[in-house]
VOPAGU-2260 file (C-alpha; in pm, 1 decimal, decimal comma):
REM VOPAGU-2260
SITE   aa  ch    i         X         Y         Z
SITE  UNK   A    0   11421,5    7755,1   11531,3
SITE  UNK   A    1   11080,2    7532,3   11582,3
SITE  UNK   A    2   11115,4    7220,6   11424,3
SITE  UNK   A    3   10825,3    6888,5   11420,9
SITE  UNK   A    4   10966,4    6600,5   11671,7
SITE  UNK   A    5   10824,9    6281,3   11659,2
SITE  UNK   A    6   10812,1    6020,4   11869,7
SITE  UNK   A    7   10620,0    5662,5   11882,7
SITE  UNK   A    8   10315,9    5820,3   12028,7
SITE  UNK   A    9   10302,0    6150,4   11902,7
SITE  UNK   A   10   10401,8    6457,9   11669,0
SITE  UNK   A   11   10518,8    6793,2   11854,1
SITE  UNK   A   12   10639,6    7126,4   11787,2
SITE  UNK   A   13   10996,6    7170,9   11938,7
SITE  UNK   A   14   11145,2    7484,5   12028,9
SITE  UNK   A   15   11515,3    7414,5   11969,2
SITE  UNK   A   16   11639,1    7761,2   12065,0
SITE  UNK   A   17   11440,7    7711,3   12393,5
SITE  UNK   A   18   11594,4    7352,8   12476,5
SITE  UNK   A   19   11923,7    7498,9   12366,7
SITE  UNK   A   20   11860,6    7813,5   12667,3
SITE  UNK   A   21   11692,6    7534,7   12915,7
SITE  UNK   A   22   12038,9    7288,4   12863,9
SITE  UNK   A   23   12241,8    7583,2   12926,6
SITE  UNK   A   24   12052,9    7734,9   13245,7
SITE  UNK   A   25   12069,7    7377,6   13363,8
SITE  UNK   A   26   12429,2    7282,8   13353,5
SITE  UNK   A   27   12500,0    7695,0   13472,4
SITE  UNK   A   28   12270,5    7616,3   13792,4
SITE  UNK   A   29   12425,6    7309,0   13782,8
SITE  UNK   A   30   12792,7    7437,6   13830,3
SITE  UNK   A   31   12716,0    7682,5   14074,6
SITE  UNK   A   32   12556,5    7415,8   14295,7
SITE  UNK   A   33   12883,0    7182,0   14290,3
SITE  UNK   A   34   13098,8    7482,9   14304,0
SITE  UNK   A   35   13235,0    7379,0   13976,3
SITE  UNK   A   36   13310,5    7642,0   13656,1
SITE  UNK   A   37   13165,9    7616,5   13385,1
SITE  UNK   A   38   13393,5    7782,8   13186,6
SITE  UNK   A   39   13385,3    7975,4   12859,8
SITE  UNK   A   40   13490,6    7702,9   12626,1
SITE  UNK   A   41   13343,0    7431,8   12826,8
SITE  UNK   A   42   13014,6    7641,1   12808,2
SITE  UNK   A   43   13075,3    7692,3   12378,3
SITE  UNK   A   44   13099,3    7315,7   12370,1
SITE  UNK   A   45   12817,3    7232,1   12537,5
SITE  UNK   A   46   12633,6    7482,4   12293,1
SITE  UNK   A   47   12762,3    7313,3   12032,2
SITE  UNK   A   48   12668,5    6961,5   12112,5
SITE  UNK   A   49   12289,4    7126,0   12176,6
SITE  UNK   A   50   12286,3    7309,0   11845,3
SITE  UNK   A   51   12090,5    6944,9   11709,2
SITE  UNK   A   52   11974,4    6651,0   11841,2
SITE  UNK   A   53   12246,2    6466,4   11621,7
SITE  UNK   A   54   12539,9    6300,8   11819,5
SITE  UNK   A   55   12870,0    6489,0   11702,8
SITE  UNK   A   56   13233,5    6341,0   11741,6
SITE  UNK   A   57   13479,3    6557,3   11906,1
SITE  UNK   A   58   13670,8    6674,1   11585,1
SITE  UNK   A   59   13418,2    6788,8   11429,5
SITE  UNK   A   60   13370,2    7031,9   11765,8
SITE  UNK   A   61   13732,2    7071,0   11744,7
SITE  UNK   A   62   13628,0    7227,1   11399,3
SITE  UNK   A   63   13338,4    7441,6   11515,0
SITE  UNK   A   64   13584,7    7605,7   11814,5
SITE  UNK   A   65   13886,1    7642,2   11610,9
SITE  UNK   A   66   13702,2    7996,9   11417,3
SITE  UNK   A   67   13599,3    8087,1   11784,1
SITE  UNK   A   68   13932,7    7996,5   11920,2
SITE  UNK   A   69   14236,1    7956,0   11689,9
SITE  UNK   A   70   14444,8    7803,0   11978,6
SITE  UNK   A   71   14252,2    7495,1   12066,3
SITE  UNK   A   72   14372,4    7210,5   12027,4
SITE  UNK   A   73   14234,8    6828,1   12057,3
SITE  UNK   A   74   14309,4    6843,4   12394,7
SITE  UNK   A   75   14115,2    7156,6   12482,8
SITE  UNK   A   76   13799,3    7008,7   12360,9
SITE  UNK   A   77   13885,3    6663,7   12553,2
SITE  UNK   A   78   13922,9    6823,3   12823,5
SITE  UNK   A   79   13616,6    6973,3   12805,0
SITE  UNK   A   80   13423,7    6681,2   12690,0
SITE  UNK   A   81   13570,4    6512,7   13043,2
SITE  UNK   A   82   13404,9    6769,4   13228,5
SITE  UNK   A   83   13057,7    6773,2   13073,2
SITE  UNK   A   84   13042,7    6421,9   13108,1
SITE  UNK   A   85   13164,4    6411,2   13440,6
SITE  UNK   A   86   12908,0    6653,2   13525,1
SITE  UNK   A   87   12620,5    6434,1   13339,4
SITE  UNK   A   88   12576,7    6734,8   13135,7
SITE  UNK   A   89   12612,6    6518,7   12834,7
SITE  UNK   A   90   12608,3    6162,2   12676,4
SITE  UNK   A   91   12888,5    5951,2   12537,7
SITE  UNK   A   92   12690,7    5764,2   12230,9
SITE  UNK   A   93   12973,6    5474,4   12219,7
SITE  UNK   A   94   12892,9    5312,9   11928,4
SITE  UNK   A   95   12883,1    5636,1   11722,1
SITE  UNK   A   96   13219,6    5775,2   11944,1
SITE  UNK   A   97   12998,6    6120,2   11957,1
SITE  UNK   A   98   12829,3    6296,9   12197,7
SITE  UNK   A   99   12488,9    6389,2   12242,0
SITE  UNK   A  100   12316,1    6684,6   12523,5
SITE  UNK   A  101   12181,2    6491,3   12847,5
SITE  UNK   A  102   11790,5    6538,0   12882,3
SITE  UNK   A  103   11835,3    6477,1   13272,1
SITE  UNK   A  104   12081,7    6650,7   13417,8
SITE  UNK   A  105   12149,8    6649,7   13720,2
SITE  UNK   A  106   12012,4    6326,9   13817,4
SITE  UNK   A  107   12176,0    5985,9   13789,2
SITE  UNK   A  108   12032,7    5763,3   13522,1
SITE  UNK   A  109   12018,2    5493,8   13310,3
SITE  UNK   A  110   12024,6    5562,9   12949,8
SITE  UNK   A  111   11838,6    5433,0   12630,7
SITE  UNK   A  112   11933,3    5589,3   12315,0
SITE  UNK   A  113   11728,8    5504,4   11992,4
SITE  UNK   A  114   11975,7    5664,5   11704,4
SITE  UNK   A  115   11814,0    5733,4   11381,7
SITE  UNK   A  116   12064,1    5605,4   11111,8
SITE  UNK   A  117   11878,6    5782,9   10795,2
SITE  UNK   A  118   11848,6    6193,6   10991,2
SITE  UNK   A  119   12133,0    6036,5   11258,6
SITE  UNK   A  120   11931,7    6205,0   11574,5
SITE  UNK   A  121   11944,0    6106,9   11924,1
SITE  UNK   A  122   11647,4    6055,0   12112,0
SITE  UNK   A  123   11719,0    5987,6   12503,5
SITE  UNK   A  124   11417,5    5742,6   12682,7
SITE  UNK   A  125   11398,8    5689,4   13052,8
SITE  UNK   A  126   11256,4    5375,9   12948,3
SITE  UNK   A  127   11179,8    5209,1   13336,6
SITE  UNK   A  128   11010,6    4878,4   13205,3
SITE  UNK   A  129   11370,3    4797,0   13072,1
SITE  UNK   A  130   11606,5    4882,5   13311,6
SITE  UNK   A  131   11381,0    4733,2   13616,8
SITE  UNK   A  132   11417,3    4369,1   13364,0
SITE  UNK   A  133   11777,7    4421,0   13297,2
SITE  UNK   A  134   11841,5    4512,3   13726,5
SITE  UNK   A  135   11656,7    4225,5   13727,9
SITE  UNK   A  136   11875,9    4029,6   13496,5
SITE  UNK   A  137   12182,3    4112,7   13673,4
SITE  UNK   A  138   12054,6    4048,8   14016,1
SITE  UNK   A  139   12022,7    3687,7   13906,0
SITE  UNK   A  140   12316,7    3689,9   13834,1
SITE  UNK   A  141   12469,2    3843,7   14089,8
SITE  UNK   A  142   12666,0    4076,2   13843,4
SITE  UNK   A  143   12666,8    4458,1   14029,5
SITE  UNK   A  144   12632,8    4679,5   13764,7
SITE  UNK   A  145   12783,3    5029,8   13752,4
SITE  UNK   A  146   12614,7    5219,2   13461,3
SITE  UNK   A  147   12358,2    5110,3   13189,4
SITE  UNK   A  148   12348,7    5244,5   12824,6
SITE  UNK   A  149   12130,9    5078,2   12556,7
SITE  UNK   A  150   12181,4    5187,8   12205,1
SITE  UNK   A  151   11957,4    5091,6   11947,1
SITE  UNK   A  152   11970,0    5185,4   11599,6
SITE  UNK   A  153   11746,9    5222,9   11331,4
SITE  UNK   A  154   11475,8    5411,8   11177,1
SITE  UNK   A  155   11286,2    5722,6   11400,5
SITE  UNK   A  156   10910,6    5800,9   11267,9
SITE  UNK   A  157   10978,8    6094,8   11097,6
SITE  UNK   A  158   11235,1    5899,6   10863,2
SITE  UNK   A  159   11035,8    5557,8   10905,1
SITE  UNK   A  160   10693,2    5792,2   10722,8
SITE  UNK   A  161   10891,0    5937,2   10465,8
């Protein structure tokens, strides 16, 4: 599945099948390194919150499991969700209450989502030049902050040109 990306500066080709195997490999290596399982549902989940770049909300997963497994229940996929998160394998998009595949795993960051509310993909930014104002910001006011998620929504290229 190749589909056109765009981003501010540019238009790419985008291999989804091959981000979907490079997520995967990641959070596997991942597991094994922390000596924690990734097991078989956790594992379907996380396929099926990197089958798009969309955010999904956990009953709609609970929905793509239940043909896969007829016993799970809210719970299981909680659970699950718990884990991934815990293991920064994916993103809690709060303002959406979905959750969207982590570009960086495996390394502690800060997170700027830009949410496209016409094709409702989620586009992760590293985005230094903000987070070094905003440490900044709450250095002045000597406020220690724990994590940092910006969400902005609104219109990606691809949406903005049509």
């Amino acid at each position: 599945m190749t589909t056109r990306l765009t981003t501010p500066d540019q238009t790419t080709e985008h291999d989804h099948n091959q981000c979907i195997r490079n997520a995967i490999a990641t959070a596997e290596h991942l597991c094994i390194d922390r000596g924690v399982q990734l097991t078989p549902i956790r594992h379907k989940i996380l396929e099926l919150i990197w089958n798009s770049h969309k955010a999904i909300k956990a009953y709609d997963l609970l929905d793509l499991i239940r043909p896969i497994n007829d016993a799970a229940k809210p719970a299981t996929v909680y659970r699950a969700l718990d884990f991934l998160l815990e293991q920064g394998l994916i993103h809690r998009v709060e303002s959406l209450n979905a959750f969207v595949g982590c570009r960086s795993s495996g390394t502690q960051h800060d997170q700027l989502l830009l949410i496209c509310t016409a094709c409702h993909n989620v586009e992760e930014r590293s985005a230094p030049q903000v987070f070094l104002a905003l440490a900044e910001e709450t250095k002045t006011a000597k406020f220690s902050a724990r994590r940092k998620t910006i969400e902005i929504h609104g219109l990606c290229n691809s949406c903005r040109s049509e």
